[in-house]
C-alpha positions as CSV (number, residue, x, y, z in Angstrom):
1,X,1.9,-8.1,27.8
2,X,-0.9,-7.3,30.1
3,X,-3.4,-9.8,30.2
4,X,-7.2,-8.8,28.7
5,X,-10.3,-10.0,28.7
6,X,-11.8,-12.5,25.9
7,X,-13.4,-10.7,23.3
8,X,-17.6,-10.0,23.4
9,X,-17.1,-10.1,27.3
10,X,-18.2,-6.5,27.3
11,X,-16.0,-5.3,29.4
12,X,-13.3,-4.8,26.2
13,X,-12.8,-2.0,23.7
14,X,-11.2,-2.9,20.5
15,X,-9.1,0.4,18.9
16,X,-8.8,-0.8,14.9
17,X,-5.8,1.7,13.4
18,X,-4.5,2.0,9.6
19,X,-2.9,4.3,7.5
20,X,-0.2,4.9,5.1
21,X,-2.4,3.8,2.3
22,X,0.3,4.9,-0.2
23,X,-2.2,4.6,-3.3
24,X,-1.8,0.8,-2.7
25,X,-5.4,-0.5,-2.9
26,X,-4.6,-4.2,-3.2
27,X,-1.6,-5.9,-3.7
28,X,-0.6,-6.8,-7.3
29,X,-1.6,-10.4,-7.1
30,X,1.3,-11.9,-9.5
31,X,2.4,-14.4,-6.6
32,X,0.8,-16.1,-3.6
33,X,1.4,-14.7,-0.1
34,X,0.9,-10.9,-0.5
35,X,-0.9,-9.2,2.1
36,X,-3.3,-6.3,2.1
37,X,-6.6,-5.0,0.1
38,X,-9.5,-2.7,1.0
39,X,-11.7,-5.7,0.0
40,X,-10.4,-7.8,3.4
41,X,-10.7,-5.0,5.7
42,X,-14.2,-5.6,6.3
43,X,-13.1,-9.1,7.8
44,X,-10.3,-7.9,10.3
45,X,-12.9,-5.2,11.4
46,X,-15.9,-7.3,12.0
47,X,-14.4,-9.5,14.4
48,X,-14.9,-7.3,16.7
49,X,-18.9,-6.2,17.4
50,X,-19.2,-2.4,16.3
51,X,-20.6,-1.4,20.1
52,X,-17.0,-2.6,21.0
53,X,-14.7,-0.8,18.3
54,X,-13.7,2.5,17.2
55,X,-11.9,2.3,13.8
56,X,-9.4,4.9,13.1
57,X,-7.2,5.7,9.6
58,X,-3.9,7.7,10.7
59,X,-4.1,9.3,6.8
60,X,-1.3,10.0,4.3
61,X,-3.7,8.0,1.4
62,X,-1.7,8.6,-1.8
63,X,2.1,7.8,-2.8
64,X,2.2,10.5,-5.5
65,X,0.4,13.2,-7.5
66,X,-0.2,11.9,-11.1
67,X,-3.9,11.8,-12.7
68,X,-3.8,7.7,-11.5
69,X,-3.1,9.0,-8.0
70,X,-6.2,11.3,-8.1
71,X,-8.3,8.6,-9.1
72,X,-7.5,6.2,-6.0
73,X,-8.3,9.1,-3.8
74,X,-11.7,9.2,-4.5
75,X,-12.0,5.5,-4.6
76,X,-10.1,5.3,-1.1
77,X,-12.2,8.1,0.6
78,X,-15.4,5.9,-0.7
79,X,-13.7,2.7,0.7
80,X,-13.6,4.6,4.4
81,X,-17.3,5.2,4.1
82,X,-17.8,0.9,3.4
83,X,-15.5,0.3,5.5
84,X,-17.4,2.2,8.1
85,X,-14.7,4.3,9.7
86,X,-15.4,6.0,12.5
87,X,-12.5,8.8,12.8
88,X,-10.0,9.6,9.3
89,X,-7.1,12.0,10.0
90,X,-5.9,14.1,7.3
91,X,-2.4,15.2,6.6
92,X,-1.2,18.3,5.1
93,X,-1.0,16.5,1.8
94,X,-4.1,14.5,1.7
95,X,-6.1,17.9,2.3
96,X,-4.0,19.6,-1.0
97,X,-4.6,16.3,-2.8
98,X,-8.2,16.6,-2.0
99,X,-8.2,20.0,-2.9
100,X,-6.7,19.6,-6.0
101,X,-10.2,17.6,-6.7
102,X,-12.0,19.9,-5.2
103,X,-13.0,17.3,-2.3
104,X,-14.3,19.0,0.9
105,X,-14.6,17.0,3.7
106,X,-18.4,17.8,5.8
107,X,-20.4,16.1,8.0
108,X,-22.3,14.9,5.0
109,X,-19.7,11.3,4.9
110,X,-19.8,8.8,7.0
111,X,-17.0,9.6,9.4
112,X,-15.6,11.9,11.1
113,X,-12.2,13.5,10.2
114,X,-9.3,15.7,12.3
115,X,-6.2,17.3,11.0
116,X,-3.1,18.6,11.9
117,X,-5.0,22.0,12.9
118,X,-7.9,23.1,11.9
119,X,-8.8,26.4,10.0
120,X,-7.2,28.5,12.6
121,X,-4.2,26.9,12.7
122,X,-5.0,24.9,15.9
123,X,-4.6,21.1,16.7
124,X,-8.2,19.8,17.5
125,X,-9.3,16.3,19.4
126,X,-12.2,13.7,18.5
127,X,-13.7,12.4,21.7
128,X,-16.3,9.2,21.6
129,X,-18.0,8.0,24.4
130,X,-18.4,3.9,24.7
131,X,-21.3,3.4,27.3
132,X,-21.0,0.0,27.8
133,X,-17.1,-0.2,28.6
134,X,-17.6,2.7,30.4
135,X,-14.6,4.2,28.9
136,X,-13.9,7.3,26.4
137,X,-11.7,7.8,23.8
138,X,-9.8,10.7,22.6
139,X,-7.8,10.9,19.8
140,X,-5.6,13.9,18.4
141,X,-3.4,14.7,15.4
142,X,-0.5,16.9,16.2
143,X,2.8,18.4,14.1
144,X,5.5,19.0,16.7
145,X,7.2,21.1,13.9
146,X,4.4,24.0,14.2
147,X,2.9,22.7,17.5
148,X,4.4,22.1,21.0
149,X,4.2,19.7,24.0
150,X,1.6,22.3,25.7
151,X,-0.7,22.6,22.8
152,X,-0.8,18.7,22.9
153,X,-1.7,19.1,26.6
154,X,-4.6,21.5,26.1
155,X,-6.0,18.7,23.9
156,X,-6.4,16.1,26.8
157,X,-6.7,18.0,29.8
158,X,-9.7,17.3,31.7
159,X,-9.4,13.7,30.7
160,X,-10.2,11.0,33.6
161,X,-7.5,9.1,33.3
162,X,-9.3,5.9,35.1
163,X,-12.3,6.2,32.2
164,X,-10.2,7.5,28.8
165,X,-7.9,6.4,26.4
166,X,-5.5,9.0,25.0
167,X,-3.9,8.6,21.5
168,X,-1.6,10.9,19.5
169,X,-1.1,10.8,16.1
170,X,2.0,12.3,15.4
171,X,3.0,14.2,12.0
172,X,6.7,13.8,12.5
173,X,8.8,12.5,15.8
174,X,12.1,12.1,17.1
175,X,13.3,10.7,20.6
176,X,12.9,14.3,22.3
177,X,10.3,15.0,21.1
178,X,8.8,11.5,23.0
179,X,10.5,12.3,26.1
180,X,8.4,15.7,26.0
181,X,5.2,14.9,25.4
182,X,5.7,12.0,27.7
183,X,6.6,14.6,30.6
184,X,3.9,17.0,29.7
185,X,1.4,15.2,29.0
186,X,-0.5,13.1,31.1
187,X,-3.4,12.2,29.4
188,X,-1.9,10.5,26.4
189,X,-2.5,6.8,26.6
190,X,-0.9,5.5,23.3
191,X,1.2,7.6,20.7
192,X,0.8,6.8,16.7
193,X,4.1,7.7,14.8
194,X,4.9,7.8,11.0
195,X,6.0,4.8,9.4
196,X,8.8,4.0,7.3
197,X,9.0,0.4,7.3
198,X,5.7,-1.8,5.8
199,X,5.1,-3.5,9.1
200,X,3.9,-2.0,12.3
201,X,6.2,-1.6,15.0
202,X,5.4,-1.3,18.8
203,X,8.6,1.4,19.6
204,X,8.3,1.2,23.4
205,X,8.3,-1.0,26.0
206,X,4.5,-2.7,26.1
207,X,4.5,-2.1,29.4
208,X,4.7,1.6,29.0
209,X,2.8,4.5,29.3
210,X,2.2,6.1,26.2
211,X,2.7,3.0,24.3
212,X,4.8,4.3,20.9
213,X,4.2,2.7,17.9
214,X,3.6,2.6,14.1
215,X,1.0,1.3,11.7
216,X,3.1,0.4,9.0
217,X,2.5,0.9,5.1
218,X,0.2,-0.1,2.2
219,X,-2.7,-1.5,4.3
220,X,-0.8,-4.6,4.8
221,X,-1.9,-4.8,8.2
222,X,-4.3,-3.8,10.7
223,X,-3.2,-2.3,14.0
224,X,-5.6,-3.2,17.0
225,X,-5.0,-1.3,20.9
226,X,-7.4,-3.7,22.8
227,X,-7.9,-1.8,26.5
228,X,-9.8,-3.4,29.1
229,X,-11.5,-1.5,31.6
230,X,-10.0,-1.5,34.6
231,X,-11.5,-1.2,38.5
232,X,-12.5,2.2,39.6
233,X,-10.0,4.9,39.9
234,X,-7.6,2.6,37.9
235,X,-6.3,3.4,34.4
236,X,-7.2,1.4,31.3
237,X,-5.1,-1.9,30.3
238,X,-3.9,-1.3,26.4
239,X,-2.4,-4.0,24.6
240,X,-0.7,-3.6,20.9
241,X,-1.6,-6.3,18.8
242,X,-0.6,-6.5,14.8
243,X,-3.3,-8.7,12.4
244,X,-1.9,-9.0,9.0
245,X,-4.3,-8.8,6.1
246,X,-3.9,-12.0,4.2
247,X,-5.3,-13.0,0.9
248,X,-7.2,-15.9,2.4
249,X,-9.4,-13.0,4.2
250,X,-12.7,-13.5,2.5
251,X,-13.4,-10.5,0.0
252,X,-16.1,-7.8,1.2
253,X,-18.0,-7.4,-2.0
254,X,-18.8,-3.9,-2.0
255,X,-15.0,-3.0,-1.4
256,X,-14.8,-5.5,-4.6
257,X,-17.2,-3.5,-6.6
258,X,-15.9,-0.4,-5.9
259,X,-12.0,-1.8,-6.9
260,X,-13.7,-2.9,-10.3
261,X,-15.3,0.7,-10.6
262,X,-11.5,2.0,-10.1
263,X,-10.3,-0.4,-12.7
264,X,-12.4,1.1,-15.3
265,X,-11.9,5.0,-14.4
266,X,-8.5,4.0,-15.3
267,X,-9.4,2.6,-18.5
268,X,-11.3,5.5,-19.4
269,X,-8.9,7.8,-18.5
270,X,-6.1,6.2,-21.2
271,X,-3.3,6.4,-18.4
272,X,-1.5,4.3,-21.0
273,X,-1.6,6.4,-23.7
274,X,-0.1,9.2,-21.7
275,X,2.1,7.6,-19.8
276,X,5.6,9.9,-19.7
277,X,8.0,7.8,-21.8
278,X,11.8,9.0,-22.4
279,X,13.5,8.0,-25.7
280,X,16.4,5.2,-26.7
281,X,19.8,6.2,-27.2
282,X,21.1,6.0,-30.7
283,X,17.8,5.6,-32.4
284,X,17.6,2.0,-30.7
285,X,13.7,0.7,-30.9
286,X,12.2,-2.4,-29.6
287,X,10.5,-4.6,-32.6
288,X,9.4,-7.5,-30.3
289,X,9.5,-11.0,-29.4
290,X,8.3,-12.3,-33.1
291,X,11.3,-10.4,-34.9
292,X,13.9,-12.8,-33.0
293,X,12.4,-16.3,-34.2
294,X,14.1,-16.2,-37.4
295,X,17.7,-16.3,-36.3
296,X,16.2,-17.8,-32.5
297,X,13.8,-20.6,-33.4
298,X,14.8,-22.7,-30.5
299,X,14.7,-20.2,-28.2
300,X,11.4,-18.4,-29.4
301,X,9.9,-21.8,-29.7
302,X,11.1,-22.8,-25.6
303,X,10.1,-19.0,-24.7
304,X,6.3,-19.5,-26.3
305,X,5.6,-22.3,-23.8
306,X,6.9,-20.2,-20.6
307,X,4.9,-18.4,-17.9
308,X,6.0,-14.8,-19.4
309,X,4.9,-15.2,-22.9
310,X,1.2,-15.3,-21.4
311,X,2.0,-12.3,-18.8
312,X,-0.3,-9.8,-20.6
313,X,-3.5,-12.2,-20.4
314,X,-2.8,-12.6,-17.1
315,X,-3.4,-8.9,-17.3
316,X,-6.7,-8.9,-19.2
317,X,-8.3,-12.0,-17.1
318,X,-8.0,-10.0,-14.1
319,X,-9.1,-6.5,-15.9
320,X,-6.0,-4.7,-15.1
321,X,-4.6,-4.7,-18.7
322,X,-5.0,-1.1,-18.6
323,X,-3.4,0.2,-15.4
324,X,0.0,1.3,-15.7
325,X,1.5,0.5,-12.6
326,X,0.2,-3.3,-13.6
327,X,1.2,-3.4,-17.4
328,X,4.6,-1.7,-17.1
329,X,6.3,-5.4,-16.0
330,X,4.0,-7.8,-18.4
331,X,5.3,-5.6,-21.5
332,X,8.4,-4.9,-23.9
333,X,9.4,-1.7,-23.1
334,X,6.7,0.8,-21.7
335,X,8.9,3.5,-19.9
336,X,10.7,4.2,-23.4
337,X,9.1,6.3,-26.8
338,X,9.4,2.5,-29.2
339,X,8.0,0.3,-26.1
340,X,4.4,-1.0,-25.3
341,X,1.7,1.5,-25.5
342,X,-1.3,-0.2,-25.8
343,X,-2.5,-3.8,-26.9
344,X,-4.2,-2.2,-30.2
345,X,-1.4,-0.1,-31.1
346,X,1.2,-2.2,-30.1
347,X,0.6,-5.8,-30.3
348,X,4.0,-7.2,-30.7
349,X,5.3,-5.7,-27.9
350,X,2.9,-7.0,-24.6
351,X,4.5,-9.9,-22.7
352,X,7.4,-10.2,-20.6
353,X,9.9,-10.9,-24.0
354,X,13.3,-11.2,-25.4
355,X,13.6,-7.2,-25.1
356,X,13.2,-7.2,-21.6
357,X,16.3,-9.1,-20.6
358,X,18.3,-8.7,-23.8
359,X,17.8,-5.1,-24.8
360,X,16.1,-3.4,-28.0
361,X,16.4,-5.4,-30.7
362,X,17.0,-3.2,-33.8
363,X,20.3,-2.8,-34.0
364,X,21.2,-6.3,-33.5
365,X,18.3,-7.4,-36.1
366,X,19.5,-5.0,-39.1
367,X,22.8,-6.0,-38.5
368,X,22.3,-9.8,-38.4
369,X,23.5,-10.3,-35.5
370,X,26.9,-9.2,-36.1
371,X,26.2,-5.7,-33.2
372,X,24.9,-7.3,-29.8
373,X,21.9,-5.9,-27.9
374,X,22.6,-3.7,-25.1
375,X,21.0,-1.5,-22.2
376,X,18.5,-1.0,-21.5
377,X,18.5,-4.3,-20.3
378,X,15.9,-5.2,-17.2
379,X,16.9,-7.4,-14.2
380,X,14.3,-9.9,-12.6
381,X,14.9,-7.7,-9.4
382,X,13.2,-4.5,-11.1
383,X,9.9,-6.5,-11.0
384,X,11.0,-9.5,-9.0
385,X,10.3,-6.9,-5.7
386,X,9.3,-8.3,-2.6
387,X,6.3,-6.4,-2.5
388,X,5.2,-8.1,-5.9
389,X,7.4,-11.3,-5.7
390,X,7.2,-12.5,-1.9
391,X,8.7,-15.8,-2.9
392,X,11.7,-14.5,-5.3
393,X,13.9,-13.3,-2.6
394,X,16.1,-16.8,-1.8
395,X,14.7,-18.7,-4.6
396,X,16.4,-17.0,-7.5
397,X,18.1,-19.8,-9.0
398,X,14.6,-21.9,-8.4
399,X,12.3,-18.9,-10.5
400,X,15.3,-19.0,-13.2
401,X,14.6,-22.6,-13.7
402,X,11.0,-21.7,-15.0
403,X,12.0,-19.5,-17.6
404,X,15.0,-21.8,-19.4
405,X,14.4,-21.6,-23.0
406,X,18.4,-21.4,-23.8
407,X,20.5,-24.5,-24.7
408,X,23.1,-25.2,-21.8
409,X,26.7,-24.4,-23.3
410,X,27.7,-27.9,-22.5
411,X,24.9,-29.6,-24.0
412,X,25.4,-32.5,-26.9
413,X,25.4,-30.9,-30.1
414,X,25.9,-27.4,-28.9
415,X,29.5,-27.6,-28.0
416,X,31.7,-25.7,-31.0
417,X,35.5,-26.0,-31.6
């Protein structure tokens, strides 16, 4: 790695790069050691003094298109402007998102934004000037699909090479289309590529010219191109350094407002009444926890005391007992016409219950147990992810001993002849 100077020496310009939101505006929360959150931003950025950054978001904000989608794009656009962002590039699907809402970027907000090409179909460059470092930077968002190597080049010719610092964003990539841009095109410092994996990843040599790499997904992490200034009629130094955004990030507390604001848009929006549900097979319905005591006392009774009979107040304490994409693994049910709609309507049905391993219950219950449950029947892997769970992965056996509330087969007084 090329060696840099400390930071507030002045003489260093800190490059701070996100993107791939994904509609992920803070991790679930439901175990320790999950990274990411608008609301810790704000910490990773000001670490640097905002003479000696330039903050860049490589775009792509939302995962999907449902009416929960729309409403993060609003809320994430406002967190750019808090966040003070200097530079947002848009993809092709942000801008039909955003059009959807009727959203038209101007220089009215707070930072500037490029695209893919602009209204005549042409790529187009941002270019800041840093006085101090005596450097410029020029960034530029390019499809190779629709766009070539020499369009690229237009975009940074009459760069200095010894004062500017070249990035690419790039809307798709392969290893020729590297080599070309490489070839043609001097004046690219650093290239930006999409990501498919949640980390970033630094794709070339960090010795190289252009540095390749990715930002990774869901905020998670923060990408930072530190470049020192070199001596005269010598290039810029770029280093690629990844800071992940961990939870014990102190909270910026407008970003916390705003995620609260978010959380009742939702609510008022009844994304839980609406939410697309298929039906059972074979008129199977879910009656809830409460409905197995009779013939279960011993393990209802074991199950009360467990983590997942409380799952929906965990829910409520946090405000997020409306969101869908939260409530769908603390309930019975909620993807299917019998399951969880809401608490009012459906009571009997919120927290993680005998339905959710065992299948819907009805059959079994008006047959007295004589016909056994059956599918659907949910693993602890479908909300057990590693984006939700970080500590599940390995420690299976150690997360089943929580939930016990069976008799062991072998145990005195439960062995039959």
């Amino acid at each position: 790695m090329r060696t840099v100077p400390p930071e507030g020496s002045g003489a260093e310009l800190s490059i701070l790069l996100t993107g791939n939101t994904l509609s992920s505006l803070r991790p679930c929360g439901c175990s320790g050691g999950q990274l990411g959150g608008l609301e810790k931003r704000a910490a990773v950025f000001n670490r640097v003094p905002a003479s000696d950054r330039l903050i860049v978001d490589t775009g792509t904000f939302l995962a999907g298109e449902g009416e929960q989608d729309l409403i993060k794009l609003r809320v994430i656009l406002r967190a750019l402007e808090l966040l003070n962002y200097d530079l947002v590039r848009l993809t092709d699907e942000d801008v039909e998102m955003m059009g959807r809402l009727g959203l038209v970027m101007d220089r009215g907000q707070a930072f500037d934004v490029i695209a893919d090409r602009d209204e005549a179909g042409r790529p187009r460059a941002y270019t800041k000037r840093f006085t101090d470092q005596g450097l410029t930077v020029r960034v530029a968002s390019l499809d190779p699909r629709t766009s070539g190597a020499e369009q690229a080049a237009r975009l940074f010719e009459g760069s200095d090479p010894a004062s500017t610092v070249g990035i690419l964003m790039l809307r798709h990539y392969d290893d020729g289309i590297l080599r070309d841009i490489a070839a043609h095109v001097p004046g690219i410092d650093c290239i930006i590529c999409p990501s498919d994996a949640d980390e970033p990843h630094l794709l070339s040599d960090p010795n190289a010219k252009p540095l390749v790499a990715t930002v990774g997904r869901f905020g998670r992490y923060v990408c930072r191109l530190r470049v020192a200034a070199r001596a005269v009629a010598e290039e810029p130094a770029l280093q690629f350094e990844v800071i992940p955004v961990t939870a014990e990030l102190p909270d910026d507390e407008a970003l916390v407002q705003l995620y609260r604001q978010y959380q009742q848009l939702v609510r008022e929006s009844d994304l839980l009444e609406s939410y697309p549900r298929i039906p059972l097979p074979d008129g199977l319905a879910f009656e809830g926890s409460e409905s197995c005591k009779k013939c279960h006392e011993y393990e209802y009774e074991q199950w009360s005391a467990k983590p997942h009979a409380g799952a929906f107040a965990a829910l409520t304490k946090v405000g997020s007992d409306a969101d869908p994409e939260c409530v769908i693994c603390h309930v019975i049910g909620m993807e299917y016409e019998s399951g969880f709609v809401t608490e009012a309507k459906t009571p009997h049905l919120k927290d993680v219950g005998c339905e959710n391993c065992h299948g819907p219950g009805s059959e079994h219950n008006k047959s007295y147990g004589l016909k056994r449950t059956r599918q659907p029947q949910m693993t602890c892997g479908m909300c057990h992810t590693p984006e939700k769970s970080t500590g599940f992965a390995g420690h299976e056996e150690e997360y089943m001993q929580k939930i016990v509330h069976w008799r062991e087969p072998a145990a005195a007084g439960n062995v039959k002849d």
